[in-house]
C-alpha positions in Angstrom: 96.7 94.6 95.3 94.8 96.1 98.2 91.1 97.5 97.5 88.6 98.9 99.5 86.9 97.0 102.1 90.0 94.2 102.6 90.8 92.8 105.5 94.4 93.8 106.6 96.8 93.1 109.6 99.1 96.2 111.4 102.5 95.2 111.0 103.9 97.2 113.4 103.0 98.8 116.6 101.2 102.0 116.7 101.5 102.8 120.6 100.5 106.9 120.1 97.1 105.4 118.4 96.6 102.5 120.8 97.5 100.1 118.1 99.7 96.7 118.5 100.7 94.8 115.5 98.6 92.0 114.5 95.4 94.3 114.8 92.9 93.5 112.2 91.2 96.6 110.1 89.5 96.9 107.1 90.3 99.3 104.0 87.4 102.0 103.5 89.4 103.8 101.2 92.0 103.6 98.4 94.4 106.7 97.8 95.0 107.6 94.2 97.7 105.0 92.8 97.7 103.1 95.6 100.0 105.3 97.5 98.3 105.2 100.7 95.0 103.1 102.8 92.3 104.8 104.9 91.9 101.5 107.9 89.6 101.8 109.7 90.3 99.5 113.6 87.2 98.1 115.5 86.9 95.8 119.0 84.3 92.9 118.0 81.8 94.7 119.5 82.5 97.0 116.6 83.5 100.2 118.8 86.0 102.4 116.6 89.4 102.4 117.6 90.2 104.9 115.4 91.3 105.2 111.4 95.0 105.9 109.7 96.2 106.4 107.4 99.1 103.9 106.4 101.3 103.3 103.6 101.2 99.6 101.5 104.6 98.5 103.8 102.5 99.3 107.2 99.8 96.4 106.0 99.6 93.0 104.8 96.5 91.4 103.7 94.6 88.6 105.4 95.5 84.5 104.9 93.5 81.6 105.3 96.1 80.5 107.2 95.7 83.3 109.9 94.2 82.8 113.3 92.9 85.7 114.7 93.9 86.7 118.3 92.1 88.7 121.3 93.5 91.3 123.4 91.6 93.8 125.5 91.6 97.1 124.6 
């Protein structure tokens, strides 16, 4: 289940919001149930990049596995 403050991954596109998948964001809020995520996107320099909401099926959480990739903005 995904809580507030996770680490999560865009799993598709979001070209009106300047968003490809594979952009990292964190949770900063929970809707009721579950039905929905407040994510807020960052660069690493911690500039927003702006914050959407997205259903559960628009996010996956973060693996160990993962290695995190750069792309300019």
């Amino acid at each position: 289940m995904t809580s507030e403050l996770d680490t999560v991954i865009l799993v598709k596109d979001r070209p009106d919001e300047g968003l490809v998948k594979g952009d990292v964001g964190a949770v900063i809020f929970v809707h009721e149930g579950g039905e929905a995520f407040e994510v807020e996107f960052t660069t690493l320099a911690s500039d927003p990049l702006g914050v959407l909401t997205l259903a559960e099926d628009e996010i996956r959480p973060v693996s160990a596995r993962y290695v995190p990739h750069v792309r300019l903005v």
